[in-house]
C-alpha positions in Angstrom: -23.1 10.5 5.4 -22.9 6.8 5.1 -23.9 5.0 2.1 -25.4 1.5 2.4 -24.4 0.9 -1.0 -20.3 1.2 -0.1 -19.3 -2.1 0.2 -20.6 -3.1 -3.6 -18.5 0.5 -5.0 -15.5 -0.8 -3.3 -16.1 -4.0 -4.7 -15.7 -2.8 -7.9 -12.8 -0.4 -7.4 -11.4 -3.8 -5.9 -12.1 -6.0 -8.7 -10.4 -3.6 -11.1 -7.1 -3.0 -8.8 -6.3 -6.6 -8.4 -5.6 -6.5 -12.4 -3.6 -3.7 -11.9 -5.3 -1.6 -13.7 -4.8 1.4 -11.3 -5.8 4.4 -13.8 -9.5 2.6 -14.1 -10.2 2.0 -10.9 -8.7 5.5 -9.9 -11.5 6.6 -12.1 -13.8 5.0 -10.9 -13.1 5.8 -7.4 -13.7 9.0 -8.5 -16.9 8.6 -10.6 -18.6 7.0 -7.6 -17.6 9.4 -5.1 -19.8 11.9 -6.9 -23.1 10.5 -5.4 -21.2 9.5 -2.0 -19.1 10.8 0.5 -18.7 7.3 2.5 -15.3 7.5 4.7 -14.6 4.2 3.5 -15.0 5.3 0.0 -12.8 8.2 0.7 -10.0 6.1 1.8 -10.7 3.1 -1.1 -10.2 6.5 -3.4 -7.0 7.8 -2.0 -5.6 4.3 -1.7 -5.9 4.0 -5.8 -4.9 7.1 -6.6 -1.5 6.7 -4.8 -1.2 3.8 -6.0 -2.1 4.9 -10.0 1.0 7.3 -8.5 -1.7 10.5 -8.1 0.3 12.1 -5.2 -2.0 15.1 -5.0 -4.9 13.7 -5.3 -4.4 11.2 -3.0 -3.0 13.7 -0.3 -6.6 15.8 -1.3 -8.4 12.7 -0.4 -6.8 11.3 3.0 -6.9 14.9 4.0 -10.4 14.3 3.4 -11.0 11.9 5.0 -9.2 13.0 8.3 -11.5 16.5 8.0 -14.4 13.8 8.2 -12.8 12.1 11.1 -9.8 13.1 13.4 -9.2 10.2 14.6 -8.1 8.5 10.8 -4.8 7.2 11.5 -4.9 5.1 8.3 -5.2 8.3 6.4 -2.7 9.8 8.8 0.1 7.5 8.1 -0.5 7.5 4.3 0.0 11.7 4.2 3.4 10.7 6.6 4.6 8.0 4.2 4.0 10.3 0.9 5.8 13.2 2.7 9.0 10.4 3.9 9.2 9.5 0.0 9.6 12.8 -0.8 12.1 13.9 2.0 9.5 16.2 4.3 8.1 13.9 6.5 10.0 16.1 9.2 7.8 18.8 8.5 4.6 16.3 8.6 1.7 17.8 10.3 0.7 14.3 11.9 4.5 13.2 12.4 4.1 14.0 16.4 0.9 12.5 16.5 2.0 8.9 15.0 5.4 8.7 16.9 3.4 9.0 20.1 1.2 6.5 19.7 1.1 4.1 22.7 0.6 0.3 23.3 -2.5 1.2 24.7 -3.8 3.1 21.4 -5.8 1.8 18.5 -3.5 3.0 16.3 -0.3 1.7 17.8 -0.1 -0.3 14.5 0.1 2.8 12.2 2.5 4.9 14.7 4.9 1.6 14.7 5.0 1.5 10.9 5.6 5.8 11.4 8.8 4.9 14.0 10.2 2.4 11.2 9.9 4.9 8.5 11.7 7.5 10.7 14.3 5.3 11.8 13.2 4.9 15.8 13.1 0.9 14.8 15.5 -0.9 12.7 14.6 -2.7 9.6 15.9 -6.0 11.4 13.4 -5.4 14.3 10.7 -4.2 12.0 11.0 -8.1 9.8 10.6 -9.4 13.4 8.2 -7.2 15.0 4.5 -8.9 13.3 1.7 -11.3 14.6 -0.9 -11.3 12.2 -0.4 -11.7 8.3 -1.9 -8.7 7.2 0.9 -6.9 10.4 3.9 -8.7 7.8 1.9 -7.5 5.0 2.3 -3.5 6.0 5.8 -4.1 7.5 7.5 -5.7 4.4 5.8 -3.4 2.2 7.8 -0.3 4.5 10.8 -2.2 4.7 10.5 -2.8 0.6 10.2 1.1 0.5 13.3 1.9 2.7 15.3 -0.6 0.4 14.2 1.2 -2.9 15.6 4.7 -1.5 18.0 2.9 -0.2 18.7 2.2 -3.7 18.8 -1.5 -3.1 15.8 -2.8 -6.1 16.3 -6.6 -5.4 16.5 -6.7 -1.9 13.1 -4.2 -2.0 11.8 -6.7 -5.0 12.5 -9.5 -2.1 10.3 -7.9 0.9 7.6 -6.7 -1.5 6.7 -10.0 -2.6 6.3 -11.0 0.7 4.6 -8.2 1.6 2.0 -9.2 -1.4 1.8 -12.8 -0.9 0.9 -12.3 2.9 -1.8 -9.8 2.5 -4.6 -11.9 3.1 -7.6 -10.2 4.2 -5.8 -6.7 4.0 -6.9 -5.4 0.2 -4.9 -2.1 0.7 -1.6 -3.7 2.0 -2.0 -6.1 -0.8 -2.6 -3.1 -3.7 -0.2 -0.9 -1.9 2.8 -3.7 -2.4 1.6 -4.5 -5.6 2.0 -1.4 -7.5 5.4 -0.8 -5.7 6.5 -3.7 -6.8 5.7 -3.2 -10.5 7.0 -0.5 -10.5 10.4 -2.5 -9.0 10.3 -4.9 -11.4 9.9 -2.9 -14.6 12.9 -1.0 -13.6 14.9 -3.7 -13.4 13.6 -5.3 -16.4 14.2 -1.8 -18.5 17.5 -2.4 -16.8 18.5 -5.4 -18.9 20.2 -4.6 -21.6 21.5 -8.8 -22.1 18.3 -10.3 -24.2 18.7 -13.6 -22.5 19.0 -11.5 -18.7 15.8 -9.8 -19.8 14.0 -12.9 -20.6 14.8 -14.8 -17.7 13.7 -11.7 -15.4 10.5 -11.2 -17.5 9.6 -15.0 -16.6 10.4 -14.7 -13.1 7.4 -11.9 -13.3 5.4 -13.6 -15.6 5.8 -16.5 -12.7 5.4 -14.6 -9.4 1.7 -13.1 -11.4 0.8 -16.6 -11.9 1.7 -17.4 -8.2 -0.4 -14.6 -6.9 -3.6 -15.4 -8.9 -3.1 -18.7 -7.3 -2.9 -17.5 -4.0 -5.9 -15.1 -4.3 -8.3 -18.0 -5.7 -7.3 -20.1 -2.8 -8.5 -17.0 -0.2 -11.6 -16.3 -2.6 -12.5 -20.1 -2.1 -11.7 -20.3 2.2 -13.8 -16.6 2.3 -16.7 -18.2 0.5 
């Protein structure tokens, strides 16, 4: 059923994310989800909990929301991404269905960020292959992924601030990149064994946290 009152919950559950504070909002995702089973709430629920690094219970809830509609393709791609970062997305039960994706489809977008993940379109092509902020935003958050299994934590530190910083309008690509890349960072900050290394790197987050506030006041001020 749909529940007038969505936007405002996702609101909240937004307002929460942006500080990173993944664990509350996952909460209350969950807490408002009791007196609503809004698609859009669904998804806003499964996007926190993977990114609060819930892996099951963010696989419970896209599945969820694809029993509510078949034709989900957000939640789709999300259970084929969580499956490639574990090594079974050959075994993925929408794999087919994304790879196949046309042109012609409304969900070419998700199918195209499938084929990079499963290596039909090279990470060059992929950094090349956007038109729309919030397209760069999903790509260079993929292409930060590949680099981190790739074992490659600066390069994927590189492509994850950009996927951050052009988000835009897109709250999910935008919370998606921004966990990953905490998670980057404080790797390589634990990493640092050199006080002075670890200083410098812990400004350079420190800095790129004050750049982003920036950037999302300046959007806040154009949306209103």
């Amino acid at each position: 059923l749909l529940d007038p009152g969505v936007e405002e919950k996702i609101t909240r559950i937004r307002k929460i994310a942006e500080e990173n504070r993944w664990a509350e909002a996952m909460i209350l995702a969950d807490k408002e989800l009791e007196n609503s089973d809004d698609p859009s709430l669904v998804t806003a629920a499964g996007m926190v909990h993977f990114c609060s690094g819930d892996i099951q219970g963010a696989q419970r809830l896209f599945s969820q929301g694809i029993s509510m509609d078949a034709d989900n393709y957000e939640s789709k791609f999300m259970l084929f991404l969580m499956d490639w970062l574990t090594g079974r997305s050959a075994g993925n039960p929408h794999r087919r269905d994304l790879l196949t994706q046309g042109w012609r489809s409304s969900a070419e977008f998700q199918g195209y960020l499938a084929r990079i993940l499963a290596g039909e379109v090279t990470r060059e092509s992929a950094l090349n292959g956007w038109y729309t902020d919030a397209e760069k935003s999903w790509i260079y958050y993929v292409a930060g992924l590949i680099c981190a299994q790739q074992e490659n934590p600066a390069e994927s530190e590189r492509l994850l601030k950009e996927a951050v910083t052009a988000a835009g309008g897109d709250f999910w690509a935008f919370f998606l990149a921004r966990a990953k890349l905490d998670q980057i960072q404080n790797q390589r900050l634990a990493s640092y064994k050199d006080k002075d290394r670890y200083t410098a790197y812990q400004g350079e987050m420190d800095a790129f946290r004050k750049t982003i506030q920036t950037v999302n006041l300046a959007r806040k001020g154009v949306q209103n």
